[in-house]
N, C-alpha and C positions, 0 to 999 in steps of 0.2 A: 374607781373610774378615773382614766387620766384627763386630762384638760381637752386633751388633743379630740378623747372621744367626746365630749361635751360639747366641741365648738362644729359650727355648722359646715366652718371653711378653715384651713390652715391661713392663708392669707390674704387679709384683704387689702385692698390698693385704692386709696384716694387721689382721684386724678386719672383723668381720660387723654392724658396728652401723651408726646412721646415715650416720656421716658415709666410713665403708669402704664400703657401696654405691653412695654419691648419688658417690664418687670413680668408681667401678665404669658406674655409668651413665652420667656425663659422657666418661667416658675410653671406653666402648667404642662411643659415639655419635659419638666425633669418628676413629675408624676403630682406634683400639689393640689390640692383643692382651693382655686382662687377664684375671689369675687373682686372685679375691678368695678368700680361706685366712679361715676360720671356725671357735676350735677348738670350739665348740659349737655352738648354735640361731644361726638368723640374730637379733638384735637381743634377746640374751639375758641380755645387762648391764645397764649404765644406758639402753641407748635403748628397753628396753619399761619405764622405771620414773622415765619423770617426769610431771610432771604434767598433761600432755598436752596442754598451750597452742602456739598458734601464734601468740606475741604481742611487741611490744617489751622487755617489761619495764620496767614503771611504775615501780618503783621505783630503776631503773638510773639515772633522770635526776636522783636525788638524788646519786649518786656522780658527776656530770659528765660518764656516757659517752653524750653524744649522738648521737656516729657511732654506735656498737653501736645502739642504740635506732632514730635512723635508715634504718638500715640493717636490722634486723629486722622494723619497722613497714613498710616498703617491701615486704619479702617475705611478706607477709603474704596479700596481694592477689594475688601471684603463684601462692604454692602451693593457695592456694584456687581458683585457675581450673587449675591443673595437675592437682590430686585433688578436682572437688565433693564425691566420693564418702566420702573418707577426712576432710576439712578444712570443717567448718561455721563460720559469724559466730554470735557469742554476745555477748548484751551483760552485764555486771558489774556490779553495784553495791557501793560504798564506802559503807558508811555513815559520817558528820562523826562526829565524838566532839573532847572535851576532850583537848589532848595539843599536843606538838610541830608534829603536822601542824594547822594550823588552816584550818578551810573555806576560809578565800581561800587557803590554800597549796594546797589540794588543786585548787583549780578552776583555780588557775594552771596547776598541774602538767598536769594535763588539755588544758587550750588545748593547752600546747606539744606534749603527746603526740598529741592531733590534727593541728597544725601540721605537726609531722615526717612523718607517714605517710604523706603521701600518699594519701589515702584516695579512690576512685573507689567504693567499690562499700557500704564500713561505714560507716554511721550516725554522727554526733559525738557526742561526752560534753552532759550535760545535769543542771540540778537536778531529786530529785526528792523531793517531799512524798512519807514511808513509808509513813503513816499512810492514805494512800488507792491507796495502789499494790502489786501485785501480789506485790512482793520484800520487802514491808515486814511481812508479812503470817508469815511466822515468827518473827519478831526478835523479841528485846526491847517491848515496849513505849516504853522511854524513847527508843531510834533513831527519831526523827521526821525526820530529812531526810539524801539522801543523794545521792552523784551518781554517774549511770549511763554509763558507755561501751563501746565498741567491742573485744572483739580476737578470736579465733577459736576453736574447740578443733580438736585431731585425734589421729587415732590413730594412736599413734608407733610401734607393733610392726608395724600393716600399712603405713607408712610404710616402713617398713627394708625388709620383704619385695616391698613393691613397685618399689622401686628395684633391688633383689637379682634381680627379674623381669626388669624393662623393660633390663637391663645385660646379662641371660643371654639375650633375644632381640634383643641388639646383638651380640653376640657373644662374650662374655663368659665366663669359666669360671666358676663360685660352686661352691666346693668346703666345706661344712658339714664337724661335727666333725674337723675337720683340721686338726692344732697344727704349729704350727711349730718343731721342735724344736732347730734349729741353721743358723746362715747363713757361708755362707764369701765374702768378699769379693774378686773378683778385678776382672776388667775386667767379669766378668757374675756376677750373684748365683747363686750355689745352694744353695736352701732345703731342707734337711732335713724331710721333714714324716715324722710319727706319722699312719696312718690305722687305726684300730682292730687297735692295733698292729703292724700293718703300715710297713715303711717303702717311702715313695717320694723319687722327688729332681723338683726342678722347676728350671729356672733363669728368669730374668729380668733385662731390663736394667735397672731401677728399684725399689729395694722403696720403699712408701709402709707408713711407720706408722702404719695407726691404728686402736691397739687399746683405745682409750679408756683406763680406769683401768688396764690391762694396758698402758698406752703406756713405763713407766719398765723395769718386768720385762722388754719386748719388745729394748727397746735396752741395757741395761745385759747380760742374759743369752743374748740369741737374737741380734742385728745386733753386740754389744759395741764399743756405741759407746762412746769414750774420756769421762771426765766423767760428773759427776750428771743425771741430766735436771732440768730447772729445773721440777719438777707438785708442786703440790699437791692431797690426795685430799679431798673434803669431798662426806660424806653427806648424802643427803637423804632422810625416809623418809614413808610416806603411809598410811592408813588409808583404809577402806571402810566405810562403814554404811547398815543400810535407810536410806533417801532422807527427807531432814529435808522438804523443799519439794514441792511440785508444779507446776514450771513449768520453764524449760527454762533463763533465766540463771542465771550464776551470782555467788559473793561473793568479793569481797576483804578481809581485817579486816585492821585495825591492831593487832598486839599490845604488851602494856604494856613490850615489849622491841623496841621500835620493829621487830623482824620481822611479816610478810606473811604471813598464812595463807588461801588460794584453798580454797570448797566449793561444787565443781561437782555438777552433774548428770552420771550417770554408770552405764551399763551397763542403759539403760531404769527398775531399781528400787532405784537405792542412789547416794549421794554419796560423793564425793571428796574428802577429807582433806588438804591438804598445804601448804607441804614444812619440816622442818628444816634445819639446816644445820650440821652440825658435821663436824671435822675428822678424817678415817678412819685408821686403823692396825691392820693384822690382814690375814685370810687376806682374799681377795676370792671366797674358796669361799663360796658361801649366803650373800652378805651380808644382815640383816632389820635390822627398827625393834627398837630397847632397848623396853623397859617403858618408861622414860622419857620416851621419845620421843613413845610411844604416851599417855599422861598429858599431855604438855605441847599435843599436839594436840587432845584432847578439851577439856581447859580453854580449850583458845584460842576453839575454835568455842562454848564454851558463853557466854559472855562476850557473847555475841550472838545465837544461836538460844533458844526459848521451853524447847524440848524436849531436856533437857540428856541427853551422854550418858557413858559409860565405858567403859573397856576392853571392858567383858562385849559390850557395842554390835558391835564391830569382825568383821565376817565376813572381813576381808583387809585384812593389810596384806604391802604391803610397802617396797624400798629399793633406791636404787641408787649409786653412786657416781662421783663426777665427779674428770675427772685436768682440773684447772684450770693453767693456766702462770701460776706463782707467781714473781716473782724479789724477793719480799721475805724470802725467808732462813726460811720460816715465821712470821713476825713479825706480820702483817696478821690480821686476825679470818676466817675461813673466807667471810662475808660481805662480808668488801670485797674479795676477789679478784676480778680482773675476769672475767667469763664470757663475755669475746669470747675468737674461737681465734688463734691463732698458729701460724705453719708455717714449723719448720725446715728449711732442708736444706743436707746436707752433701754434699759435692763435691767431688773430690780428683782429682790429675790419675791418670789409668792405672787408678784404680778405677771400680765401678758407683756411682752414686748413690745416697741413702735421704734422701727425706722422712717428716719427723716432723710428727705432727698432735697437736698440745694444746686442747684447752679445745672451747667449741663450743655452738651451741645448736640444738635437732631446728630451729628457726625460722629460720635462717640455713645449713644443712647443705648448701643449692644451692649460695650464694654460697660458701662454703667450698669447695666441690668445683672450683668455676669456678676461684676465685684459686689451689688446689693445679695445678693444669693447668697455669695462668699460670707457678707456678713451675718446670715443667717444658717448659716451651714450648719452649728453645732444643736438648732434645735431641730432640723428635717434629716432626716435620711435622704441626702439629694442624692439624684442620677449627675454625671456627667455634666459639665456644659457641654451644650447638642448647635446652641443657634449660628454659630459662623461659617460652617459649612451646611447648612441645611436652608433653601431656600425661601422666602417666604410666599404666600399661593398668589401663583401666575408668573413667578420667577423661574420656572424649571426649564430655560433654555438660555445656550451659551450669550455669555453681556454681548459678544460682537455679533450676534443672530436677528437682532430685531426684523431688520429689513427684509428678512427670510419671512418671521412670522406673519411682515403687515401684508407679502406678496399672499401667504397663505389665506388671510384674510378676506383678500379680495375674491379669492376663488372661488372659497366657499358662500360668502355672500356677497355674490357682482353687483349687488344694488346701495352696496356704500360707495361713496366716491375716494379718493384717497385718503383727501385729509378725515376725513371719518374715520379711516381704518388705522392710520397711525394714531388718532385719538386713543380707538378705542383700544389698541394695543399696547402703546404708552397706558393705559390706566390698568388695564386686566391682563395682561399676556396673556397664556394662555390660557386663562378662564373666560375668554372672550366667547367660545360656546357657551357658556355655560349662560351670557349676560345675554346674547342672540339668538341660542336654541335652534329650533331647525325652519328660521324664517326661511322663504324661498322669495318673497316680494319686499318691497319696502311696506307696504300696506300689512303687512305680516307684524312687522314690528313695533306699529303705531300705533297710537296716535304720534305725531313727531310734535316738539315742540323746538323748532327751528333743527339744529343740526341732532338734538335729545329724543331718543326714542322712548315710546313709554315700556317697552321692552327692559333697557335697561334700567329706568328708574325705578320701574317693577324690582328689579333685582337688588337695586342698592338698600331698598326698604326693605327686602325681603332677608338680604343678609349682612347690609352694613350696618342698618342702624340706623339711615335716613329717615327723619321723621319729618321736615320743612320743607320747604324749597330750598332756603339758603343754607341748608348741607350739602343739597345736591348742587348748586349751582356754585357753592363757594370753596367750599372743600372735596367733595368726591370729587368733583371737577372747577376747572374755572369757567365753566360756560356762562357766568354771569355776564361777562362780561361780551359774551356775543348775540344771548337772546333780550328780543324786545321787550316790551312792559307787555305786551297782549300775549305774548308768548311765555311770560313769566308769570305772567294771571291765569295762566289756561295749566299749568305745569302745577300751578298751587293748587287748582280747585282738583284736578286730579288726584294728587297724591293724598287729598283729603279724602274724597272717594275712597280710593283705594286703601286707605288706612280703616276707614270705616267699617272694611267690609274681609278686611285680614287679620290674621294675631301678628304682633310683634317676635323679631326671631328670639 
């Protein structure tokens, strides 16, 4: 009897976050038997808590790392025809200022960032007079020219859940809050899990780690791998506030600390803050933004908008942390660690396998999952890579469609008002029947809890995995930020209801 037939699962995957799904959907795509192990929400860590770009990183090309840049600018274009729904082109403006970076440095920069991408479908970088242009129109005053380019946003929590989908109707197990509490290495793994405290055993011939900033904890306490793992942990934390602008690009500033601070557009009526970047130590329970943190963001963006703000501003913030692959002894500044991933794997004779996943960016998480496969090729009979031209579910209509679909939207259920319907097409494209069914009233779809129907929340538990409020409200959606406390009481006591009285998918 071979190993293979002994073990329950070909491969299982620790970690519910980006780059543990987009492994989850590659691998259950190309015919594997996978169990992805979640000891909480799906994408509950750092992958719902950055800044939501699907972009190269401009600033990367100052550190040298062209291939990473490359290679993200590449997949840019990809996941935007994979998710229209989740993944929009947004163009940016830098404004010039006095400083190290000097306009011909920036427009240089820019050529080359164009240059690399590939670009089929964005727009190139460009000068723009402030003073008579749209983006110039909250600034400063003294910002009179600035140059405008290309990269994308998306949203990175329904990213994770929808890979967590498209992997569980490949065939795939996705098992939420379920820690893995101990692994025994023989010829096939058997993972101890913790399920509401209950214990189960699972076995598999491969475990993949990656459990993001839990990736050291994972190997040092749970797989006991021999050695340090070589991660460095480095925060990044982000702020909300009612919405500085009225248009739909967004900014990049240069700060006097030669860091990067991005203020998107974000959640329909509020901008986006971010990121820090400093070196984490402590519990990874509730990690949030210092006071600090929060101050040195507001100063950054004040520096450039008209309408200055403070702490008192911030309706949300929050953080997350990244397990970066460090081999400089911690010696390097949190910012010059490189943010491409790295993939371990250890292989022993008469033992199972375990790949380690370090570092990573939601903008390259395909390509990640592809090359982890790659490393595992010579024990699978793998199909093909399938995922970069194959959609993920609710993405099966052209990136430049949407507005086609949210009009379809409205047709067929005239009792949403617009921004409902771009809601709920930004979150489901065309699965949005499937989340609305054949309402014909609003009364149909309710109970409402402010703009949330229990229609869809019905669905999100039914097939994403929702088990809280604060899945629904913070990751399947951002509606936290728009429903009341009575509203967000009445939405709790439901879904517990409703949980009572359904199976988990």
């Amino acid at each position: 009897m071979s190993n293979g037939d002994r073990a329950d699962y070909d491969l299982a995957i620790i970690g519910g976050g980006i780059n543990g799904t987009g492994i989850a959907r590659d691998a259950a795509g190309r015919g594997l038997r996978v169990l992805l192990l979640e000891q909480n929400d799906l994408g509950s860590g750092t992958s719902s808590a950055s800044t939501k770009l699907i972009h190269g990183g401009l600033r990367y090309l100052e550190k040298g790392a062209l291939r990473l840049v490359r290679e993200a600018l590449t997949e840019r274009e990809v996941l935007l025809r994979m998710a229209p729904h989740l993944i929009r082109p947004m163009r940016f403006m830098l404004p010039a200022i006095p400083g190290p970076r000097s306009p011909i440095m920036l427009r240089i920069g820019l050529f080359l960032y164009d240059w690399l991408g590939a670009r089929k479908i964005l727009p190139g970088a460009r000068g723009v007079d402030l003073t008579h242009h749209v983006t110039g129109q909250p600034l400063l005053r003294k910002y009179r020219y600035g140059f405008e380019y290309s990269d994308c946003w998306g949203d990175d929590a329904r990213l994770v859940a929808l890979n967590a989908l498209d992997a569980a109707e490949r065939g795939a197990t996705i098992r939420t809050r379920t820690r893995v509490t101990r692994a025994e290495r023989e010829d096939v793994w058997k993972l101890i899990l913790n399920v509401g405290g209950l214990r189960e055993v699972a076995t598999a011939r491969v475990v993949v780690n990656a459990a993001g900033p839990w990736v050291g904890i994972v190997s040092e306490t749970v797989l006991r791998m021999a050695g340090r793992p070589p991660v460095r942990l480095a925060k990044g934390s982000h702020i909300v506030v009612r919405k500085l602008f009225d248009h739909h690009s967004g900014y990049i500033f240069q700060n006097t600390d030669k860091r990067i601070v991005f203020a998107l557009p974000f959640a329909g009526d509020f901008t986006l803050i971010g990121t820090t970047d400093e070196n984490f130590v402590g519990s990874l329970d509730g990690v949030a933004p210092s006071a600090e943190e929060v101050l040195y963001l507001c100063r950054a963006v004040n520096e450039f908008f008209r309408e200055p703000i403070g702490p008192e501003h911030v309706v949300w913030a929050f953080a997350g942390v990244r397990a970066l692959h460090d081999t400089s002894n911690g010696h390097d500044a949190p910012e010059d660690v490189t943010r491409d991933y790295h993939l371990e794997l250890d292989e022993r004779y008469g033992t199972a396998p375990v790949l380690t996943v370090y570092g990573g960016k939601i903008t390259t998480y395909r390509r990640l999952a592809e090359d982890a496969l790659g490393k595992l090729s010579h024990f699978f009979h793998l199909h093909r890579g399938w995922t970069a031209k194959t959609p993920l579910p609710g993405g099966d209509f052209l990136w430049d469609a949407i507005e086609t679909r949210v009009a379809q939207t409205l047709r067929a259920w005239p009792f949403l008002d617009e921004a409902e319907a771009w809601r709920l097409v930004r979150a489901y494209g065309t699965r949005v029947e499937r989340v609305m069914g054949d309402a014909k009233r609003r009364e149909d779809a309710g109970p409402w809890f402010g703009p949330l129907s229990a229609a869809e929340v019905r669905y999100l538990m039914t097939h994403e995995w929702a088990r809280l409020s604060d899945d629904v409200l913070w990751r399947r959606s951002k509606l936290g930020l728009a429903l009341s406390k009575a509203e967000k009481d009445a939405l709790a006591q439901f879904m517990l209801q409703f949980s009572a009285q359904s199976s988990p998918p």
